[in-house]
VOGU-3710 file (C-alpha; in Angstrom, 3 decimals, decimal comma):
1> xxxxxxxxxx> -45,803/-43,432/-24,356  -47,195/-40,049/-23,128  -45,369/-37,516/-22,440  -46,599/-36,462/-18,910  -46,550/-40,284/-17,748  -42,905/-41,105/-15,468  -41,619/-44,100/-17,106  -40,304/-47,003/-15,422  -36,995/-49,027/-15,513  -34,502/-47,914/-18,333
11> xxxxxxxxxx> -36,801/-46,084/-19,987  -36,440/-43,570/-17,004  -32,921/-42,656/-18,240  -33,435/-41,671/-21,844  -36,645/-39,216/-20,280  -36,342/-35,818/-21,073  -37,173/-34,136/-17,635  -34,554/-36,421/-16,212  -31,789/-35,886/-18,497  -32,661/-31,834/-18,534
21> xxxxxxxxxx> -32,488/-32,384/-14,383  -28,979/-33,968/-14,896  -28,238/-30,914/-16,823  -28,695/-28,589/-14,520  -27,340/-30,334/-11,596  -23,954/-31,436/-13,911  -24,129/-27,280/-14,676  -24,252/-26,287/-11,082  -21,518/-28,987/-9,958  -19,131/-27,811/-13,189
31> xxxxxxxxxx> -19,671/-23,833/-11,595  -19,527/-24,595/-7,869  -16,250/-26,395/-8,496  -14,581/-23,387/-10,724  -16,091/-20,824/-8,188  -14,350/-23,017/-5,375  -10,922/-23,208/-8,073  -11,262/-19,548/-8,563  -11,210/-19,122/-5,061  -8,382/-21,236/-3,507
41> xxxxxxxxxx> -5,850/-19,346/-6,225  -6,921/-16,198/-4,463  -6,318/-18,346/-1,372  -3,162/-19,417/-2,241  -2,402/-15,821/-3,465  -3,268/-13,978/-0,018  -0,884/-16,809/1,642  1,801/-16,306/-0,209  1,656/-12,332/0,412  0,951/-12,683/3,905
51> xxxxxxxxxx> 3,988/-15,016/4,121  6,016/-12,280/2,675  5,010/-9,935/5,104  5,485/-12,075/8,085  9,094/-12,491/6,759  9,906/-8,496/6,344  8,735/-8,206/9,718  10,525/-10,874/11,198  13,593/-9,362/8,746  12,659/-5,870/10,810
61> xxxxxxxxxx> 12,116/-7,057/14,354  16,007/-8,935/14,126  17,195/-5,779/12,872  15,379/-3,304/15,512  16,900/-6,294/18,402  19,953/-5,744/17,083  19,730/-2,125/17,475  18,695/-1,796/20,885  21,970/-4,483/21,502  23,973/-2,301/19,819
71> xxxxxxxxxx> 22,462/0,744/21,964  23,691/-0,615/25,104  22,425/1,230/27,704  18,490/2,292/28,694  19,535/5,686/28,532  20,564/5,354/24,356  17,662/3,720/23,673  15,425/6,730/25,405  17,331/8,789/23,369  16,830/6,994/20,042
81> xxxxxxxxxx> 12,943/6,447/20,938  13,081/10,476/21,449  14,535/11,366/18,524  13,075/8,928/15,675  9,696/7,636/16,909  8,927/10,683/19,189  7,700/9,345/22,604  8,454/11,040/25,744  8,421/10,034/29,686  5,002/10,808/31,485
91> xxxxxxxxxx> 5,348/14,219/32,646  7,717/15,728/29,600  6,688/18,115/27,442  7,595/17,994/23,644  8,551/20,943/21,752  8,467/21,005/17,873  10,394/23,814/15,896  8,904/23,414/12,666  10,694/25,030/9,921  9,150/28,662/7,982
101> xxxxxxxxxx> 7,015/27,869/5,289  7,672/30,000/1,994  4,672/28,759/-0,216  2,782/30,444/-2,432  1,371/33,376/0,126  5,215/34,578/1,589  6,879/36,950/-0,324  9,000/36,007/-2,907  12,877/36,564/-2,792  13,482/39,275/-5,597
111> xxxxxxxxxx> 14,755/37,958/-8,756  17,883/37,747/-9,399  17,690/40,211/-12,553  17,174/43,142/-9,749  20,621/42,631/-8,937  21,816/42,387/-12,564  20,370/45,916/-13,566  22,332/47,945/-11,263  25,076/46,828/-11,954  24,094/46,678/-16,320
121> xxxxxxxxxx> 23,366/50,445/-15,842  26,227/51,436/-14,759  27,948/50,385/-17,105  25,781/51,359/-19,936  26,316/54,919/-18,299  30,358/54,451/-18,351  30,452/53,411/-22,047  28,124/56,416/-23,263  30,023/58,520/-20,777  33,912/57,777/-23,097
//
């Protein structure tokens, strides 16, 4: 039989074109289905962190309610949301003292050898002085 002539009946089966089609499609299937594998670990993974952090917050939120019950009073919990998270009433002003900053430009304290020589002199000059 020729090559270029389609057979017919069983004969189609054991034809070359066919079984190279079969191939390809079995080689697409086999990678389509680890790609989609692949994918629903990372799936899976994603959930499973996601669930975590769902279940911190919820862990944080209790905690926070339990704070503002423990607060009491509107006027505690102004003063907590003040002091830690730094809000204010509409109209307030907020004033920041920030600290001095002694980096690398400020002057350095003097060392503490400056305040050892003084006192190592004079009593180099006392021992020559006997």
């Amino acid at each position: 039989m020729p090559y270029f002539q389609i057979p017919r009946g069983k004969d189609f089966l054991s034809w070359p074109p066919f079984i190279a089609a079969l191939a390809v499609i079995a080689s697409a299937l086999a990678i389509s289905a680890a790609r989609i594998v692949i994918r629903e670990q990372e799936i899976r993974r994603e959930r499973r962190a996601v669930e975590e952090r769902i279940q911190s917050l919820q862990a944080e939120r209790k905690r926070l309610e339990e704070a503002i019950l423990a607060l009491g009073s509107p006027e505690a919990v102004e003063r907590v949301a003040k002091e830690k998270l730094n809000l204010k009433q509409p109209g307030e002003e907020v004033v920041v003292v920030v600290p001095e900053f002694k980096g690398p430009d400020a002057p350095a304290s003097p060392p503490a050898i400056y305040e050892f020589i003084p006192t190592w002199l004079a009593e180099l000059i006392r021992f020559l002085l006997r």
